[in-house]
C-alpha positions in Angstrom: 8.0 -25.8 -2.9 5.0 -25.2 -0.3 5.2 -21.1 0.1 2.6 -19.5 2.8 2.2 -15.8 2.4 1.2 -13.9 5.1 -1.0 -10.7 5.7 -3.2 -9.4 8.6 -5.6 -7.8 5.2 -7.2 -10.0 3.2 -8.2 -7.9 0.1 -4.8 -6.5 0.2 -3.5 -9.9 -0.6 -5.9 -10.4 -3.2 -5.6 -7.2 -4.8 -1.7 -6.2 -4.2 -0.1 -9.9 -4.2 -2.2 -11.8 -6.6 0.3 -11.2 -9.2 3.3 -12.6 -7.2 1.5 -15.2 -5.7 0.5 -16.8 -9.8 4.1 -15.9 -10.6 4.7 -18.5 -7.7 2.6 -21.0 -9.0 3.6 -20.7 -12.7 6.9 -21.8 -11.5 5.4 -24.6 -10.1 4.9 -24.0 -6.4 2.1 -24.4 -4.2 0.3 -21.3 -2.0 -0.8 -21.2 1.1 -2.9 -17.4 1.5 -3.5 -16.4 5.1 -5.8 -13.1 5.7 -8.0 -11.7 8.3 -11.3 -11.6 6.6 -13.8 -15.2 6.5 -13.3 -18.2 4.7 -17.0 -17.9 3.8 -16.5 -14.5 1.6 -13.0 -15.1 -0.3 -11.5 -19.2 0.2 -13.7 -19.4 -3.3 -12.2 -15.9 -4.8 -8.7 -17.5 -4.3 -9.2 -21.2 -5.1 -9.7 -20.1 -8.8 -6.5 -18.8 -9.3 -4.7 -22.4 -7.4 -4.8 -20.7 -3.9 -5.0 -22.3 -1.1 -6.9 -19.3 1.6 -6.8 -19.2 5.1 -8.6 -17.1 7.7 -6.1 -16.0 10.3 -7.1 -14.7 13.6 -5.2 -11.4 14.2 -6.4 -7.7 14.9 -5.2 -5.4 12.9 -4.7 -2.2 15.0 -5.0 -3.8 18.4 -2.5 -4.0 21.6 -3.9 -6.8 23.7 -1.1 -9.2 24.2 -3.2 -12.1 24.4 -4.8 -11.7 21.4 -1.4 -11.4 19.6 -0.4 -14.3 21.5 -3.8 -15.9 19.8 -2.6 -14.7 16.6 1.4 -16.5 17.3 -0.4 -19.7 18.0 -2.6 -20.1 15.1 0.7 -19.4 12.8 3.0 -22.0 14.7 0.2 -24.7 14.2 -0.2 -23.9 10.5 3.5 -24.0 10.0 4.0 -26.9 11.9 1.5 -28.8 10.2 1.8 -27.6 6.4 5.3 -27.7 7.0 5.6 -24.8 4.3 9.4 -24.2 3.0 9.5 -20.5 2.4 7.0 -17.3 4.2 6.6 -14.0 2.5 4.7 -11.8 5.3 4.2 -8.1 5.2 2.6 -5.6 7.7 3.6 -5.3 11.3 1.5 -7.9 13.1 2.0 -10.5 10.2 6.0 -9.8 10.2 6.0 -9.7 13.3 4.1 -13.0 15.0 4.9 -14.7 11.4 8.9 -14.7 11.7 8.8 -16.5 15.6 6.8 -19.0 14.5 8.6 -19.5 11.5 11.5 -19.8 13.6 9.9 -22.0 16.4 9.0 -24.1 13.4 12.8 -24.6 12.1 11.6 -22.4 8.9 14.8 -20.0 8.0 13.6 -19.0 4.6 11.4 -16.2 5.8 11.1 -13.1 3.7 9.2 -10.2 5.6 8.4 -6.8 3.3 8.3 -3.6 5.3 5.7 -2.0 3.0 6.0 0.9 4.6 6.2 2.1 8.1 2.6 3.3 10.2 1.7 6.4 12.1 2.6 4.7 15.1 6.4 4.5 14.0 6.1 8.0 13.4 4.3 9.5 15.6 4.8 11.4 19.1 3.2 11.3 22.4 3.7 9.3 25.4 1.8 6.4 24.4 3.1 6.7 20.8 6.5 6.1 22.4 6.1 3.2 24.5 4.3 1.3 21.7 6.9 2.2 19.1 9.8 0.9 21.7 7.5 -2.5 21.6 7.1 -2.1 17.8 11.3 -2.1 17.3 11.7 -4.9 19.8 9.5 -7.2 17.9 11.3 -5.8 14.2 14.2 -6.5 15.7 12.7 -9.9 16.8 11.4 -10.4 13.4 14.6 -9.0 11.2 16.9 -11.4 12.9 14.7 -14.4 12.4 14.8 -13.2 8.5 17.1 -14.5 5.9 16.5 -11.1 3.9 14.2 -8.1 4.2 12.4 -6.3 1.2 11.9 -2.7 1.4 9.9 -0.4 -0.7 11.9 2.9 -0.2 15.0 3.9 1.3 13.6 5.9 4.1 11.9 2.9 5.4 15.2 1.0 5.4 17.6 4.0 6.3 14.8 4.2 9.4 15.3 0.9 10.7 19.3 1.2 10.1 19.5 4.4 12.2 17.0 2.4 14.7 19.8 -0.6 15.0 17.1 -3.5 13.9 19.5 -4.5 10.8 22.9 -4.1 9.2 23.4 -2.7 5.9 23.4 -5.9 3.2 20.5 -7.2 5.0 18.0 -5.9 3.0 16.9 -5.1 -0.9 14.7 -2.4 -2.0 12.0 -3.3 -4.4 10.0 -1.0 -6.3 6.8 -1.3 -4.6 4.3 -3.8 -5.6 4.3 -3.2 -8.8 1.5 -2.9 -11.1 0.4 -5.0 -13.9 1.0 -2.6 -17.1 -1.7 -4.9 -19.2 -4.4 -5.0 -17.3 -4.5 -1.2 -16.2 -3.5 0.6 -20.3 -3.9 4.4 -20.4 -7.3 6.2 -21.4 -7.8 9.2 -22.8 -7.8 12.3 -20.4 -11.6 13.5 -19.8 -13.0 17.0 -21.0 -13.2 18.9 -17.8 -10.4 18.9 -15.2 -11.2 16.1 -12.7 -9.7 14.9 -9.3 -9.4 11.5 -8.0 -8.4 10.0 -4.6 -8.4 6.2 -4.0 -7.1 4.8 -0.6 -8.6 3.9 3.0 -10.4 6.9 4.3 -7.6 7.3 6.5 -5.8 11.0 7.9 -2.2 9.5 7.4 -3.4 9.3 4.0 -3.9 12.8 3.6 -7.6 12.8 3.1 -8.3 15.8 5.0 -5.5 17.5 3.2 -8.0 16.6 -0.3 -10.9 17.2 1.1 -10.1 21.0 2.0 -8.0 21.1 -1.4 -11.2 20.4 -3.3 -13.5 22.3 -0.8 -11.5 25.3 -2.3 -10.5 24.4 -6.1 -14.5 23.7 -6.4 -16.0 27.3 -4.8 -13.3 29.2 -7.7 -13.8 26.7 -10.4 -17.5 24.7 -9.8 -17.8 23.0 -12.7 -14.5 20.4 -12.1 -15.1 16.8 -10.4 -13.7 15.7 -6.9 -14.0 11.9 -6.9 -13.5 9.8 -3.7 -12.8 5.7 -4.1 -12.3 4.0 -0.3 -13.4 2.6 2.4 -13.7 3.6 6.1 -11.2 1.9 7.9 -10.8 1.3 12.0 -7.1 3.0 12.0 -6.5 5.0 15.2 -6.1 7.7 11.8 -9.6 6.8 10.1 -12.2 9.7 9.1 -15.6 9.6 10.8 -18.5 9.2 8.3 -19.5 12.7 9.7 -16.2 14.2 9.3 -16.9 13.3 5.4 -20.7 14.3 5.9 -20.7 17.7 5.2 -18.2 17.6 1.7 -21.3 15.2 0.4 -24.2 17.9 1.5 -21.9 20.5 -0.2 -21.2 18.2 -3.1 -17.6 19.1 -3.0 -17.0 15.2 -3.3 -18.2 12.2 -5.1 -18.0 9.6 -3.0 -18.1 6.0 -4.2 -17.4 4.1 -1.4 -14.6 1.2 -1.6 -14.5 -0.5 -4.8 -13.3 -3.9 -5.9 -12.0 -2.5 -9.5 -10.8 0.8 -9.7 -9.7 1.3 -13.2 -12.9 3.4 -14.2 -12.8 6.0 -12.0 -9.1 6.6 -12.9 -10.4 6.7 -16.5 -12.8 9.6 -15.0 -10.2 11.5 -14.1 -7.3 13.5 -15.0 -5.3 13.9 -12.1 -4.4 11.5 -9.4 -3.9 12.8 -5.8 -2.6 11.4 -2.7 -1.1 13.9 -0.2 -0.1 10.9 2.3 2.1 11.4 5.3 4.0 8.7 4.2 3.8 5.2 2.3 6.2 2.2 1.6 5.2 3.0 -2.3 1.4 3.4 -3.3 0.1 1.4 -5.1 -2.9 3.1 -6.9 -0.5 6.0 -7.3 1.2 2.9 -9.4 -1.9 2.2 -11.5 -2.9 5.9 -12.0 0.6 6.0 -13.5 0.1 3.5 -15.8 -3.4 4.4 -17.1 -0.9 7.7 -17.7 -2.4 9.8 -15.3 -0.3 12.9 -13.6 0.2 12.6 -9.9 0.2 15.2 -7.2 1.7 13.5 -3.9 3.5 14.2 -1.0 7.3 14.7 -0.9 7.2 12.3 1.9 8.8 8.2 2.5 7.5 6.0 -0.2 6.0 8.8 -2.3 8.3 10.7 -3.6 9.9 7.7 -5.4 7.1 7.8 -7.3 7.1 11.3 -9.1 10.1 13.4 -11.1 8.7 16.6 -9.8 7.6 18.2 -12.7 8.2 15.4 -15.0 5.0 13.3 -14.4 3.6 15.3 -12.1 4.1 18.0 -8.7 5.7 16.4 -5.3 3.5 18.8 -2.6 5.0 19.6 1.2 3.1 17.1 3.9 0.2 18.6 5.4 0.3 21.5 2.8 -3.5 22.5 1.8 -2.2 26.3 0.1 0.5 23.7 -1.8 -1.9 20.7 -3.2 -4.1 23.5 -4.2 -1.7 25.6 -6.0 -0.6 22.3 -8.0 -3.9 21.1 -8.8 -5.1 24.4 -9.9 -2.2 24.7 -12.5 -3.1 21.7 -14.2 -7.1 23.1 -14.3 -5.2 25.3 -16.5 -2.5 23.7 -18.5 -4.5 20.8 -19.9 -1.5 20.1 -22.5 0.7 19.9 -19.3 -1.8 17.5 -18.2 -1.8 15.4 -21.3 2.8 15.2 -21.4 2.8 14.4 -17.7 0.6 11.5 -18.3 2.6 10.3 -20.6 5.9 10.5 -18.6 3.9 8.7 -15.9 3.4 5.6 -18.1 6.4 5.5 -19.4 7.7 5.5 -15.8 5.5 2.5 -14.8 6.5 0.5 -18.1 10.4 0.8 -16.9 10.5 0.6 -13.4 7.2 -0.4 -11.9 5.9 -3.5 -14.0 4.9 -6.2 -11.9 6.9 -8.7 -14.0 10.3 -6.7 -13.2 9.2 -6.7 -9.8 8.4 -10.1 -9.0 11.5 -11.6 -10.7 13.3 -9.8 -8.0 11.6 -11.0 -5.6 11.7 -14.6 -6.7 15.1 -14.0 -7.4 16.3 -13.4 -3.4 14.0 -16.2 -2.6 15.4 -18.6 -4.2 12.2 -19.7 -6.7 
């Protein structure tokens, strides 16, 4: 079969869907890769692993209706061209635009994964309000053009059940992306206590949350490490370089900027934080876990799934600085804590987050 998968991020397919795309192909099917960024920088990047990469016009974070209506057209050309006989599509623009041109196209086998929902479904305000009433109008849209939609958490899908955009049985939860337990294998836990946050440098995220955390833990106890992996993103959310600014003059951070493997600065570090407002499931939280790191995160959607509060690591209240500090300071001091938790957390990843398990699933309810 000819399968396109759809996002509006291009190194999020690479990095978070490579797996599932070569599980695709090992079963024989061809794949048809459709992302934001150039040709130019990553058609090459995905041809060596049998993929066939597309630049697709869409804006991420905009709201100009003609641009989206740019974005539908490129996707019912494509479809009605290729003639492709599953989608996979995740993220709101992608779901969204992808699912009426599938439909337009006489395509019913299309598979959209809420991989969590944004600040914008969340959020209040006037403005927030009348884009979120846009935002279910199109899920609806795109959930009844669907033959079954993946969730990552049950928050996600008990949110759009409340909201009326499907019926229970129309969905599955999946456990996240997964993570490929072979190619990220535990290290051993470093000498001094050391911090480590990897995602966009975004506040849904919880970046501010860390960066006052560690502008604390570092004035009592100066000789631990804060590390910082990410990029700067253009979310309505994203940190200013000089909001960041002055934790680099006061070396309260390392910053490393984004990066395109981030297995050694887990292996820095022996405790992986993300204090995010909500996720669908993380998926760096996933690799920390199995390179059997403990994880301080956010009892919030998509996060909490993650951790056994106290098992593998400390579930922190949302937008609790006094908390993350109080969790990350224990584990300064209860290094053999440190070393157990880790331990749990790999185990965890071995039996529920393995990318294997998780693309069967998925292959399963479509049908490959």
């Amino acid at each position: 079969m000819k399968i396109v998968v759809l996002s509006s991020h291009t190194s999020s397919l690479y990095w978070f869907r490579m797996d599932m795309m070569k599980d695709f192909i090992k079963r024989g099917h061809s794949v048809i890769a459709l992302g934001s960024e150039p040709e130019v920088d990553w058609k090459e990047k995905f041809n060596k692993h049998n993929i066939d990469y597309r630049q697709l016009y869409v804006e991420r974070n905009g709201i100009n209706p003609f641009k989206d209506l740019k974005t539908l057209k490129y996707l019912y050309q494509l479809m009605r061209e290729d003639k492709p006989d599953k989608v996979f599509a995740y993220q709101a623009k992608t779901v969204v635009y992808g699912s009426i041109a599938a439909k337009l196209n006489g395509i019913s086998d299309f598979y959209p994964l809420i991989a969590g929902l944004g600040s914008i479904f969340r959020g209040r305000g006037f403005k927030n309000t009348i884009i979120k009433t846009i935002m279910k109008t199109e899920y609806w849209i795109a959930c009844k053009f669907s033959k079954k939609i993946f969730f990552q958490n049950n928050d996600d899908k008990n949110e759009f059940i409340q909201n009326r955009l499907i019926k229970e049985g129309e969905s599955i939860i999946i456990n996240g992306s997964g993570v490929n337990i072979e190619k990220f294998k535990p290290t051993p836990l470093p000498q001094e206590p050391t911090f480590l946050f990897i995602g966009r440098l975004i506040k849904d995220k919880g970046i501010i949350e860390y960066l006052e955390a560690c502008k604390k833990i570092k004035w009592k106890y100066p000789q631990i490490r804060c590390l910082l992996v990410g990029p700067f993103d253009s979310n309505p959310s994203a940190l200013k370089p000089e909001e960041l600014k002055p934790y680099l003059e006061n070396e309260v951070i390392e910053y490393f900027g984004e990066q395109t493997d981030v297995r050694p600065f887990i292996a820095q570090c022996s405790t992986f934080v993300l204090p995010s407002y909500h996720e669908g499931t993380p998926k760096t939280v996933l690799e920390a876990m199995a390179m059997g790191r403990p994880i301080i995160t956010s009892d919030a959607p998509g996060c909490r799934e993650t951790v056994i509060d106290g098992v593998n690591g400390y579930l922190v209240k949302v937008k609790d600085v006094q908390s993350l500090i109080n969790k990350m300071e224990f584990l300064i001091n209860n290094k053999n804590t440190c070393k157990s938790m880790g331990q749990e957390s790999r185990k965890i990843a071995k039996n529920k987050y393995d990318v294997k398990i998780i693309n069967q699933s998925i292959m399963k309810i479509m049908g490959l």
